[in-house]
Structure formats: C-alpha cells, structure tokens
C-alpha positions, 0 to 999 in steps of 0.5 A: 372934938379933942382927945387928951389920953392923960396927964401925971402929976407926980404923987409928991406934988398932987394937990398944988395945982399942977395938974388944973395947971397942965389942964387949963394949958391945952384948954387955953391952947385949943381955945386959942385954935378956934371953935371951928376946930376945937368945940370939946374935950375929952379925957378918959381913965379908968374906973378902978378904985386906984383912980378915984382921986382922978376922976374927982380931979376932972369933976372938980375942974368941970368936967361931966362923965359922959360915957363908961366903957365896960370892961375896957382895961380888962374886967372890972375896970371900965374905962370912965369918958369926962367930955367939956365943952371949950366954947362959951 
C-alpha cells in the first residue's frame, strides 16, 4: 500500500493533462517495483468545496473514494481517501 499526500498543477495550466501526467508516473514507477511491494494507491484531499475539481480529477482517472474522515482538516472539512489497485 502506497500513500501519494498530493500533487499541484499550477492553476494557469489545469486541464492540459499535467497532472494525469504526474499521476501515471508514480503509478508506472510503482508498478515497475512489483505487485509484491506496490498492490494499491492512495490519495486524499479534502472534501471542501474549494476541491471539487479534485476529487473529480481522481475519478476521472479511475480512482473509487474509499473512505471520508470526518472533520479531519477541521470542522466541515473531511478528509476525502480515493484508493486504486496497481495490479491488473
């Protein structure tokens, strides 16, 4: 099980692929490694409005929200857990 804390694309280039980019090289990078050492990722961020767009993103790219964490960041702001499986 591996634990990515968070990517940034820079607001002015969002949407250009840069950040499917970012995510297919650590995906790639722990496949490489071996399902023995890398079976999953996963990737949190919060649940606030503010990151709507990036929980979409994870979606988007095949990530499943596994868990929330309630009031995680602080209240009303939950910490959102998307899990994917690296082996085939």
């Amino acid at each position: 099980m591996w634990n990515l804390y968070f990517i940034a694309v820079d607001p002015v280039v969002q949407g250009q692929g840069i950040g499917r980019g970012l995510m297919r090289h650590v995906e790639d990078t722990l496949r490489g490694l071996g399902p023995t050492v890398a079976r999953t990722l996963v990737v949190e961020t919060s649940s606030t409005a503010q990151y709507a767009g990036t929980r979409a993103f994870y979606r988007r790219i095949g990530y499943d929200e596994e868990a929330r964490i309630r009031q995680f960041y602080g209240p009303e702001d939950d910490k959102a857990v998307f899990w994917r499986s690296l082996v085939a």
